[in-house]
Residue frames relative to the residue before (quaternion, step in Angstrom):
aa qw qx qy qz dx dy dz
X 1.0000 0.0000 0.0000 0.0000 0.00 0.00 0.00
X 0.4488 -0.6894 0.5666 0.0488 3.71 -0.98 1.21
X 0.0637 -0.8180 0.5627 0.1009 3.44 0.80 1.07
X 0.7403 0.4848 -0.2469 0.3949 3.88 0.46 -0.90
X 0.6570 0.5314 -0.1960 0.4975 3.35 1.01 -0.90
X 0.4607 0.5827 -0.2987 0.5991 3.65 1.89 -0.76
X 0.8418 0.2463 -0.2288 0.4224 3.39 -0.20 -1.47
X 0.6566 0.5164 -0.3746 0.4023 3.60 0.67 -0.44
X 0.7577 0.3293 -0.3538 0.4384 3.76 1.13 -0.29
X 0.5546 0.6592 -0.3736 0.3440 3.41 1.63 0.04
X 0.5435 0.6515 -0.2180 0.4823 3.02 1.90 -0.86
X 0.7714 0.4412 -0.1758 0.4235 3.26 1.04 -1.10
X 0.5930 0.5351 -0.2843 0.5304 3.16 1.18 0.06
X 0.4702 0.4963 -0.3398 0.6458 3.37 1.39 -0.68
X 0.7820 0.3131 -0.3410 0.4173 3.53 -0.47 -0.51
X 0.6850 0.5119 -0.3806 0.3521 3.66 0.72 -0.25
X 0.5434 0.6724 -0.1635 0.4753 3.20 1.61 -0.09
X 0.0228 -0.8242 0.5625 0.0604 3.77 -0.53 0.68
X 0.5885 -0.6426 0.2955 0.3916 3.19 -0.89 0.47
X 0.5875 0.5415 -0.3730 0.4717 3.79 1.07 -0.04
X 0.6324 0.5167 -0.3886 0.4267 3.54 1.26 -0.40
X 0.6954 0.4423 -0.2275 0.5188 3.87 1.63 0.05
X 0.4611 -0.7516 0.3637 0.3003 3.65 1.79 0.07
X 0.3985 0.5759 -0.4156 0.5804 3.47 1.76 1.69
X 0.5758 -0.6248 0.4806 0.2171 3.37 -1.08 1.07
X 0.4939 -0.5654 0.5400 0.3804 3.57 -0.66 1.11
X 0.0156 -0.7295 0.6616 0.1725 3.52 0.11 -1.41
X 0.6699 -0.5867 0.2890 0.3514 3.75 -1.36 0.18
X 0.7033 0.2640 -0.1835 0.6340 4.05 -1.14 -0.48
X 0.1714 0.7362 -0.6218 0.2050 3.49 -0.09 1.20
X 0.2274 0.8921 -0.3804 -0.0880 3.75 1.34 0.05
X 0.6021 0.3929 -0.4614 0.5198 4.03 1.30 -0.58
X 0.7003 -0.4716 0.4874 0.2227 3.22 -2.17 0.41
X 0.7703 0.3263 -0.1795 0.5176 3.87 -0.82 0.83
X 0.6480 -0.3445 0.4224 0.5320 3.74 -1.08 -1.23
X 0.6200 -0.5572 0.5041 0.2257 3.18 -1.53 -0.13
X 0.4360 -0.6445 0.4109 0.4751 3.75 -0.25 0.58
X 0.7228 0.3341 -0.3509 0.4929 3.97 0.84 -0.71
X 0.6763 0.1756 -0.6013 0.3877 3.65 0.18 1.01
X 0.4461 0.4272 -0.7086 0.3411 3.94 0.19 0.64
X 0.4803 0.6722 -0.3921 0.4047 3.83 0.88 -0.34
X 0.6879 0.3900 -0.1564 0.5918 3.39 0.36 -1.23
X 0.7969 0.2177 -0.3640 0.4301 3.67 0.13 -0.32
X 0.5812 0.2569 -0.4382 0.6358 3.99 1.19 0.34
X 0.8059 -0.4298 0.4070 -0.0130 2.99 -0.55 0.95
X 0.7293 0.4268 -0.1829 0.5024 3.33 1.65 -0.37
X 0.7469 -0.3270 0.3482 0.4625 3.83 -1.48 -0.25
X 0.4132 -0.6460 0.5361 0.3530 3.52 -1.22 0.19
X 0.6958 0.3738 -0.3238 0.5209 3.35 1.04 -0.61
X 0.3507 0.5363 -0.5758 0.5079 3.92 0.88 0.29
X 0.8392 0.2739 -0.2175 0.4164 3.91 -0.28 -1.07
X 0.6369 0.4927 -0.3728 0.4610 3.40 0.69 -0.38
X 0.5735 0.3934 -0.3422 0.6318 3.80 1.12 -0.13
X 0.6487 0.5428 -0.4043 0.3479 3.32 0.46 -0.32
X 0.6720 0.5845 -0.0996 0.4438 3.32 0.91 -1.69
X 0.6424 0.4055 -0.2505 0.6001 3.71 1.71 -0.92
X 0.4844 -0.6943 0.5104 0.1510 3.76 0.92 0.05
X 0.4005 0.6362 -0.5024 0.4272 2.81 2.17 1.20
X 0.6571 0.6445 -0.2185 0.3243 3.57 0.92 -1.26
X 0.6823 -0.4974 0.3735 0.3841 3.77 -1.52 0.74
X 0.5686 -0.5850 0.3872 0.4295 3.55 -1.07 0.31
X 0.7041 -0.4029 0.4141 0.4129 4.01 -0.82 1.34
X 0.1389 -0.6146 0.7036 0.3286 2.72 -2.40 -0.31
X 0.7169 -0.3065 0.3221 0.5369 3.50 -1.06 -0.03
X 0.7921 0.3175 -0.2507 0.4570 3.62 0.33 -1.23
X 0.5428 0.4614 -0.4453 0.5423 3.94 0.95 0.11
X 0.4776 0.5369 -0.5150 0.4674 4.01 0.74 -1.00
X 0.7547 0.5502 -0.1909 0.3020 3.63 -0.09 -2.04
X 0.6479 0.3477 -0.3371 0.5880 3.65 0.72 -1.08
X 0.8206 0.3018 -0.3915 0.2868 3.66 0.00 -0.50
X 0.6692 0.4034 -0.4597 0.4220 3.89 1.21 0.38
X 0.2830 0.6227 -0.5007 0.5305 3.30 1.62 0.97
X 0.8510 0.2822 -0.2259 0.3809 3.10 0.11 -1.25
X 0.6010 0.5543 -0.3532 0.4548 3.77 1.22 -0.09
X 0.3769 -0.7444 0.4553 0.3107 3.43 1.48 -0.23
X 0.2306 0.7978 -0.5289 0.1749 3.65 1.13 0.94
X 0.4334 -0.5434 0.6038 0.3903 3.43 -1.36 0.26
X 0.7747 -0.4381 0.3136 0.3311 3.36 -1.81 -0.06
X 0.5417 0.4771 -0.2531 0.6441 3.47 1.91 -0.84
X 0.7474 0.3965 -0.3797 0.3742 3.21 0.35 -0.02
X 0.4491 0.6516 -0.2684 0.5493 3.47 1.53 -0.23
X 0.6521 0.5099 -0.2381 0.5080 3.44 0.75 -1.61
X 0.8233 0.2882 -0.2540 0.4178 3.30 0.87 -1.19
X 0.4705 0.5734 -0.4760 0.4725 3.92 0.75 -0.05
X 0.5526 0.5358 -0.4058 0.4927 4.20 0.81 -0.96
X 0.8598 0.2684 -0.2298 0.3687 3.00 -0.07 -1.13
X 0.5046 0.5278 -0.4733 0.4927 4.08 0.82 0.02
X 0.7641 0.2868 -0.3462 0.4626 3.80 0.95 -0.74
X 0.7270 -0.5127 0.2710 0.3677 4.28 1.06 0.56
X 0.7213 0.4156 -0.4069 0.3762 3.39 1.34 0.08
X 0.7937 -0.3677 0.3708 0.3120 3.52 0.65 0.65
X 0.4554 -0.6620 0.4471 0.3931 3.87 -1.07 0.17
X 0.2257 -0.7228 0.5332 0.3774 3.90 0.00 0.68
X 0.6721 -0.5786 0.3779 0.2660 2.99 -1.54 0.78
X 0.4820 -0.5879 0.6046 0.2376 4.17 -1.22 0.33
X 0.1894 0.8099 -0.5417 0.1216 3.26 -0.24 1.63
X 0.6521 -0.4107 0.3665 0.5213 3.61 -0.81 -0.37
X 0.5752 0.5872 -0.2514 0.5110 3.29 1.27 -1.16
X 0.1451 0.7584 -0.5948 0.2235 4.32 0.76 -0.05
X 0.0012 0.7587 -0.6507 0.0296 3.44 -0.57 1.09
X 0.4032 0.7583 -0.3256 0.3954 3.64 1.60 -0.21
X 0.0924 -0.8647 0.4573 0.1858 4.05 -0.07 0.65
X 0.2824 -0.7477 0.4809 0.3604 3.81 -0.40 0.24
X 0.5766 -0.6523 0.3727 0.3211 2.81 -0.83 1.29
X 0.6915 0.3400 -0.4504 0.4509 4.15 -0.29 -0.24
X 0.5549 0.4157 -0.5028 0.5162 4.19 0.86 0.00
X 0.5880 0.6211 -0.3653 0.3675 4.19 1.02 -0.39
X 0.4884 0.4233 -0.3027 0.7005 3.67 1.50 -1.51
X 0.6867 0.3044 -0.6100 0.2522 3.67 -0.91 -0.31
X 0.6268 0.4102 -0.3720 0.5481 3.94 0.86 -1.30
X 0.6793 0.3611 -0.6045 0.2064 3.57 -0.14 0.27
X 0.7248 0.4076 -0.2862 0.4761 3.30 1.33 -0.54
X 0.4373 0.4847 -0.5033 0.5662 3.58 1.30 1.38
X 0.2011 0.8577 -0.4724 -0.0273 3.74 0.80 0.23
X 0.7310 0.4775 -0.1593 0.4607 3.02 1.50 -1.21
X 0.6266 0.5321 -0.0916 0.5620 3.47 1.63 -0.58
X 0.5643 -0.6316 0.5144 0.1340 3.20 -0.64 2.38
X 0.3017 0.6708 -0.5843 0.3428 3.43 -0.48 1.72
X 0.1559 0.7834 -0.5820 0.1525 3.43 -1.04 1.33
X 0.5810 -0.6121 0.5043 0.1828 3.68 -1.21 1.55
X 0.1504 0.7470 -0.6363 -0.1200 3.93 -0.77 0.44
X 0.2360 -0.7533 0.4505 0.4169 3.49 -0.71 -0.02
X 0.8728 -0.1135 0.0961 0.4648 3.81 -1.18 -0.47
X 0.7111 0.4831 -0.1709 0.4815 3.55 1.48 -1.52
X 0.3050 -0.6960 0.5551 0.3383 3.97 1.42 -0.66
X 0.2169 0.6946 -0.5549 0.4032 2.85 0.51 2.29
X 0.1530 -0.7366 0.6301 0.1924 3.72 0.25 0.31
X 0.0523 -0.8194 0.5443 -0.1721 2.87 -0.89 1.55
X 0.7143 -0.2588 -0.2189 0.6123 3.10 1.70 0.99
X 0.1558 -0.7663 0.6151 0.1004 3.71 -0.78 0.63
X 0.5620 -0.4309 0.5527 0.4393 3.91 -1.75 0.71
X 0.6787 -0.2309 0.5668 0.4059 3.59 -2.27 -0.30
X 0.8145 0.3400 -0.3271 0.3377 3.29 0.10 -1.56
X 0.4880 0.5162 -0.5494 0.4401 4.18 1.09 -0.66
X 0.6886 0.5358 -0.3419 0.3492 3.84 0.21 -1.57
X 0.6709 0.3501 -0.3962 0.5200 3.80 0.84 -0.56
X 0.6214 0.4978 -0.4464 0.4082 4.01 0.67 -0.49
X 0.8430 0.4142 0.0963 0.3295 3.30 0.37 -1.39
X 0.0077 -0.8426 0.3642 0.3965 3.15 1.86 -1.22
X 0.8595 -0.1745 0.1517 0.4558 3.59 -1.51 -0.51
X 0.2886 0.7529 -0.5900 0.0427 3.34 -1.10 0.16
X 0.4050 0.5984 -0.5652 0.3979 3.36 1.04 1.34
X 0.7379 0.5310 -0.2163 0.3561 3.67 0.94 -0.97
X 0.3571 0.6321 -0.4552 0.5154 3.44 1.64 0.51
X 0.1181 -0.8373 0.5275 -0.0820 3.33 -2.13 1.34
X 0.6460 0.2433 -0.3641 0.6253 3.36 -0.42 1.21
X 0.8848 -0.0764 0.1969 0.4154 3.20 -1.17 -0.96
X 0.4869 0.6922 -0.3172 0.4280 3.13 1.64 -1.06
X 0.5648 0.5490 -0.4346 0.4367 3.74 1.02 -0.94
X 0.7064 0.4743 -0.4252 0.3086 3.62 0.28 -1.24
X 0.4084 -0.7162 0.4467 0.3474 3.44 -1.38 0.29
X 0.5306 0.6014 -0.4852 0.3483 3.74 0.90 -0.01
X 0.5137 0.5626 -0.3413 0.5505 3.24 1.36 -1.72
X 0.5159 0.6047 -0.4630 0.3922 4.35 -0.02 -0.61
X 0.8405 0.3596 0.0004 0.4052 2.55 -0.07 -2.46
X 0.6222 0.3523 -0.4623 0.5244 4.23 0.62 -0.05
X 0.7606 0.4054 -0.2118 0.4607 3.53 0.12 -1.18
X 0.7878 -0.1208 -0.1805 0.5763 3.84 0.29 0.28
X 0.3269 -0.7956 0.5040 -0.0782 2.96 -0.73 1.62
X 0.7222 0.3269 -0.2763 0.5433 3.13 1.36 0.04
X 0.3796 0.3952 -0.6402 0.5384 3.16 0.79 1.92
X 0.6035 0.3508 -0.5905 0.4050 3.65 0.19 0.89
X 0.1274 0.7831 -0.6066 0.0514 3.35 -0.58 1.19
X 0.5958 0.5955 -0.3668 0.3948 2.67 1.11 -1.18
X 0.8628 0.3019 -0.1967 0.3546 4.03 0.90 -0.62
X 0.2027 -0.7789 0.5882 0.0785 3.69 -0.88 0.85
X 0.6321 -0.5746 0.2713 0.4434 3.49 -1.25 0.18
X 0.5981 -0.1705 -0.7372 -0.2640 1.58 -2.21 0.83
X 0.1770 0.7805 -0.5434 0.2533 3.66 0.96 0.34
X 0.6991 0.5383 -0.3096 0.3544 2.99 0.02 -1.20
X 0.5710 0.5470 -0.3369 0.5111 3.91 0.75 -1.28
X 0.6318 0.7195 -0.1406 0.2519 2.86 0.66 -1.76
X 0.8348 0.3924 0.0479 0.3832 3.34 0.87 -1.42
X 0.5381 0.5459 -0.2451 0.5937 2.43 2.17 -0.81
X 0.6206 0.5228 -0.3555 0.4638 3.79 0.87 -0.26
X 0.5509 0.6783 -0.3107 0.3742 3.18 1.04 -1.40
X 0.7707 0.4407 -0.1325 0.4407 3.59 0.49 -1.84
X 0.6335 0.6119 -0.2735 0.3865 3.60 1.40 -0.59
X 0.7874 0.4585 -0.0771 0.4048 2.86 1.41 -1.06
X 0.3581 0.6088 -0.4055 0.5802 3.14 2.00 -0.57
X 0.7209 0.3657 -0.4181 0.4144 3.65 -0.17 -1.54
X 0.7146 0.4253 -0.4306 0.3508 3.80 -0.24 -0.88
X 0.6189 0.3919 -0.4281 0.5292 3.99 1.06 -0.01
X 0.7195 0.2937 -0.5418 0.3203 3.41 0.24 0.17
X 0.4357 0.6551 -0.5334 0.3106 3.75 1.52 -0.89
X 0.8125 0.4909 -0.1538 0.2743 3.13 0.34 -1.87
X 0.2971 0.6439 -0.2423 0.6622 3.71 1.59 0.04
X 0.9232 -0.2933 -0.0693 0.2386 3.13 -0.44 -1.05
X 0.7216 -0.5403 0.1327 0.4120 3.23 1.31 1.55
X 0.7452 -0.5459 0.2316 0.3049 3.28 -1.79 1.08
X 0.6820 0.4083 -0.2486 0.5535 3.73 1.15 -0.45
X 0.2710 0.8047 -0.4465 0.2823 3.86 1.19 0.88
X 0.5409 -0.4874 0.5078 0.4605 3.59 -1.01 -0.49
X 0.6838 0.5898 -0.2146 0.3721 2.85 0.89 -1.53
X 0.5451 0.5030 -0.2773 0.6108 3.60 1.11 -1.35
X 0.4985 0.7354 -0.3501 0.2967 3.68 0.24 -0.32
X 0.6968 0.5269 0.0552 0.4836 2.44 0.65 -2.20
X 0.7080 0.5102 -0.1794 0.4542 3.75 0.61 -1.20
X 0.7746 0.2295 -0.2924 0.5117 3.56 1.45 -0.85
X 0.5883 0.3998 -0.5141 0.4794 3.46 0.40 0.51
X 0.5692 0.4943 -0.5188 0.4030 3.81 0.66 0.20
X 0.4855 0.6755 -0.3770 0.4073 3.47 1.10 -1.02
X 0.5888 0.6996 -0.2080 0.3475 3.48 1.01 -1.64
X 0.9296 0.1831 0.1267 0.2937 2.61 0.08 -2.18
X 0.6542 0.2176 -0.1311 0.7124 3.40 2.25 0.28
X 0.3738 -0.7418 0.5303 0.1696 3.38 -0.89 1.53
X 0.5616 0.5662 -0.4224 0.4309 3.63 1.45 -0.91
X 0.8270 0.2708 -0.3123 0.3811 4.04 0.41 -0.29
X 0.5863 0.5304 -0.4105 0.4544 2.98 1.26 0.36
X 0.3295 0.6906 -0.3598 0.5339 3.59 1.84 0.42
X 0.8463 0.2133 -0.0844 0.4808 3.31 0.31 -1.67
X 0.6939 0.4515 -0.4393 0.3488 3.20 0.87 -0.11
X 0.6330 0.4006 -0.3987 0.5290 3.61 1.03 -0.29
X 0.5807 0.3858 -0.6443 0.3143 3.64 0.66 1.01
X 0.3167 -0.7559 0.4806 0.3120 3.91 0.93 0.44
X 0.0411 -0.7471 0.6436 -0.1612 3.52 0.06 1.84
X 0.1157 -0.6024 0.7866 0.0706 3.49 -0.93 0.87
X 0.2841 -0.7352 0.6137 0.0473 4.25 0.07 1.84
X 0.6098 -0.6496 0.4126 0.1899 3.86 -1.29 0.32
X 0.5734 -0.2974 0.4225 0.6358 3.26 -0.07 -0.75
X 0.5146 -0.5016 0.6347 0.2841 3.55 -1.31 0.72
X 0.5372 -0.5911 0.5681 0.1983 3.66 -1.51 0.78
X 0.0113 -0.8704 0.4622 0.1692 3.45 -0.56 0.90
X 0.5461 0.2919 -0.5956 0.5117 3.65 0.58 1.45
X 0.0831 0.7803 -0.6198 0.0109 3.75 -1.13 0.90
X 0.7246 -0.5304 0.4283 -0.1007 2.67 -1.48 0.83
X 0.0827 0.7497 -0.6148 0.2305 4.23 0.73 1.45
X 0.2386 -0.5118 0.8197 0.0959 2.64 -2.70 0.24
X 0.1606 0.7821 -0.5826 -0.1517 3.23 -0.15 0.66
X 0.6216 -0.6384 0.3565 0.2809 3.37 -0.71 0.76
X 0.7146 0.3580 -0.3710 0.4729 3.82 1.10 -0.22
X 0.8174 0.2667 -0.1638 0.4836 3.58 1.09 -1.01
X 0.5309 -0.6768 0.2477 0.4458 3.59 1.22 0.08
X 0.8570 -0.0636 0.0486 0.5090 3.72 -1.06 -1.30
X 0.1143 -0.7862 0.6052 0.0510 3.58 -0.76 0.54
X 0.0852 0.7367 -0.6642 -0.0944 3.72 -0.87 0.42
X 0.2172 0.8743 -0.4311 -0.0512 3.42 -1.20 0.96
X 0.5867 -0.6378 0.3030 0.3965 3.67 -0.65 0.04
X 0.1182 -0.8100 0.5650 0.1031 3.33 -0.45 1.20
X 0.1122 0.7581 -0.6395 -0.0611 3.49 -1.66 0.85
X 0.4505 -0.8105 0.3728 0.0347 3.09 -1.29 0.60
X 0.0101 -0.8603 0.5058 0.0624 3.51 0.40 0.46
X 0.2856 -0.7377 0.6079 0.0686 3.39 -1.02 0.84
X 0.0211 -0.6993 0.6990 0.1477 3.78 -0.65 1.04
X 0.2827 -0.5637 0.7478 0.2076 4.28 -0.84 0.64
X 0.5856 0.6171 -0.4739 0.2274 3.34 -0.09 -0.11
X 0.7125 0.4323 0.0352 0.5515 2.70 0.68 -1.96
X 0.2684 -0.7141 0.5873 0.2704 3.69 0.86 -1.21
X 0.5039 0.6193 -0.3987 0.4511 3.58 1.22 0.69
X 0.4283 -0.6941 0.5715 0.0909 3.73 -1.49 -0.27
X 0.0675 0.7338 -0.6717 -0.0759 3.52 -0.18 0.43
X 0.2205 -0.6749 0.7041 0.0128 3.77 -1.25 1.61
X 0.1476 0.6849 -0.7066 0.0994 3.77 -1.07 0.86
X 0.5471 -0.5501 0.6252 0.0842 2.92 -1.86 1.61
X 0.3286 0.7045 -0.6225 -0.0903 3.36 -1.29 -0.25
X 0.3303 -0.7696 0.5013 0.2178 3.49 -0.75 0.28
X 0.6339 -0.4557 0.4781 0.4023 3.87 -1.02 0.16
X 0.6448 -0.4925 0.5565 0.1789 3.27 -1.11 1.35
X 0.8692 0.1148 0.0620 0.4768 3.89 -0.90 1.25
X 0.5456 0.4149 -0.5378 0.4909 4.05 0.90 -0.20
X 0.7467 -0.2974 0.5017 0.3198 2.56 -2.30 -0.70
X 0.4669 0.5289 -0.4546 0.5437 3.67 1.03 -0.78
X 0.8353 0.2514 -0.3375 0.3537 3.95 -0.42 -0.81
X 0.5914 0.5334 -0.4843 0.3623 3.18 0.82 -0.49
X 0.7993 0.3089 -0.3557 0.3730 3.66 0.58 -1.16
X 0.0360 -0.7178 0.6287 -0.2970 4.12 1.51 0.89
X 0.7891 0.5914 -0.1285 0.1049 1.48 -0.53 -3.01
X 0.5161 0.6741 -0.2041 0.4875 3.48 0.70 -1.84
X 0.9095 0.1793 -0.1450 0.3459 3.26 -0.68 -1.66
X 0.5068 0.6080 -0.4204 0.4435 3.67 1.06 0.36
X 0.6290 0.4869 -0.3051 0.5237 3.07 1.32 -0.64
X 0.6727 0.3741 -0.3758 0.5160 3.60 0.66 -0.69
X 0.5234 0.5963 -0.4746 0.3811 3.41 0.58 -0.50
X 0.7409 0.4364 -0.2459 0.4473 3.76 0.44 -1.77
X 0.8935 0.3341 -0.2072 0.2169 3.31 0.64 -0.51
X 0.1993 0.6545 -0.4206 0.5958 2.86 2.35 0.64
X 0.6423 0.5091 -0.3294 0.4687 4.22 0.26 -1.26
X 0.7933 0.3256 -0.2858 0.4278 3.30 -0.05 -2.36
X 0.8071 0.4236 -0.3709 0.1777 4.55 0.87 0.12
X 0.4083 -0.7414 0.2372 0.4768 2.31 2.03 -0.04
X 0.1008 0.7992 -0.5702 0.1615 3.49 1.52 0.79
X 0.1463 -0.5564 0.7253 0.3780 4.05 -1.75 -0.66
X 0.2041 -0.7655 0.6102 -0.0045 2.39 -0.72 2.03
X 0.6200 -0.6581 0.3147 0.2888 3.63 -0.83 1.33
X 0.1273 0.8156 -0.5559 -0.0980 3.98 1.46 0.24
X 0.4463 0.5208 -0.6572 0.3125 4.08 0.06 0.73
X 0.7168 0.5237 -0.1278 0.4423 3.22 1.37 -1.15
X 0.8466 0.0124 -0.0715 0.5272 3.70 0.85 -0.97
């Protein structure tokens, strides 16, 4: 591990960085150059004094999943990733379907979706980062592990994280997620992750082993759907999809009609959302 070469490019990246280039209020007496070491914190997810030992080239050697949140949160490119791994001793991680790595210009768009239910999956339906306003609709769904990350594996094996959907959605979705997985199994072959995933669902849920042994090739995905959300009720909203090929990822954003009820009760849950965070409430995220 390159303790100096660490803190000196972590530092330098920090400084290359402003707070508008992460969707954070400059605010006043801003006097050092770039961000602050406690808001790359706050946007990985971690301690200030974790990164701030880090960055001095005081702190234990990273993990993979601390490396990752913090060239998220530095807005690194992939070479730059490649090259932050290997200054902290683990090597270049490998380029998989499974890419949990975000590119930084798909990162500036979710910051300027802050208020607007948006979340990144990659190839496997991992959510590999979501806005405030998705986490208050939908709740967390970065801090899941193993399989547990994927969302089909979620949605077969605890079925009672689909609240938010009722019929028909619900059918709906359940096809949707079946069929995604069988394009990536089938893509990238019987000895995949992805294939992986499909044979221990088979296992462990008769409902996808229904739809998947009817070999649906599902349509496009409806783009007005239909929620319950259990604090603010019926929601209707507009779903798009953007597709980076690059990355091999998705960006999914909600939005609701200008002036309905759907935005108004948003609107709503952003507020509860921000002010569940800014109190540090436990907010119930199975639930919102």
């Amino acid at each position: 591990m390159e303790y100096a070469d660490l803190s000196d490019f972590l530092r330098k990246r920090r400084e290359a960085l402003q707070p508008e280039d992460v969707g954070m209020p400059r605010g006043r007496r801003r006097r050092t150059p770039g961000l602050r070491r406690e808001e790359v914190a706050v946007l990985a997810s971690m301690s200030t004094d974790y990164y701030s030992r880090l960055e001095g080239g005081r702190g234990p050697q990273p993990s993979v999943e601390m490396l990752g949140a913090i060239a998220r949160a530095l807005r690194m490119t992939l070479a730059e990733r490649d090259h932050l791994f290997v200054l902290a001793g683990h090597g270049v991680p490998p380029r998989t379907t499974r890419a949990c790595h975000v590119d930084p210009g798909m990162l500036r768009i979710m910051d300027r979706l802050q208020d607007t239910p948006a979340l990144l999956l990659n190839r496997c339906g991992e959510t590999v980062a979501q806005t405030p306003a998705h986490v208050a609709f939908a709740g967390e769904q970065t801090n899941f592990e193993g399989m547990e990350r994927s969302e089909a594996y979620r949605w077969f094996v605890h079925p009672e994280r689909r609240a938010l959907y009722q019929e028909p959605e619900l059918s709906r979705h359940s096809r949707l997620l079946v069929s995604l997985l069988r394009i990536t199994a089938t893509a990238d072959g019987p000895k995949s992750y992805a294939a992986s995933i499909v044979s221990t669902l088979q296992k462990e849920s008769p409902e996808f082993a229904e739809i998947w042994d009817r070999h649906e090739v599902v349509p496009a995905h409806s783009r007005t759907k239909q929620f319950r959300h259990p604090v603010v009720g019926e929601l209707e909203l507009y779903c798009e999809v953007i597709n980076n090929a690059d990355q091999q990822q998705i960006l999914v954003v909600f939005t609701a009609e200008p002036g309905s009820e759907s935005a108004e009760k948003l609107r709503l849950l952003g507020v509860l959302g921000s002010q569940s965070m800014s109190s540090g409430q436990d907010f119930r995220r199975e639930l919102i």
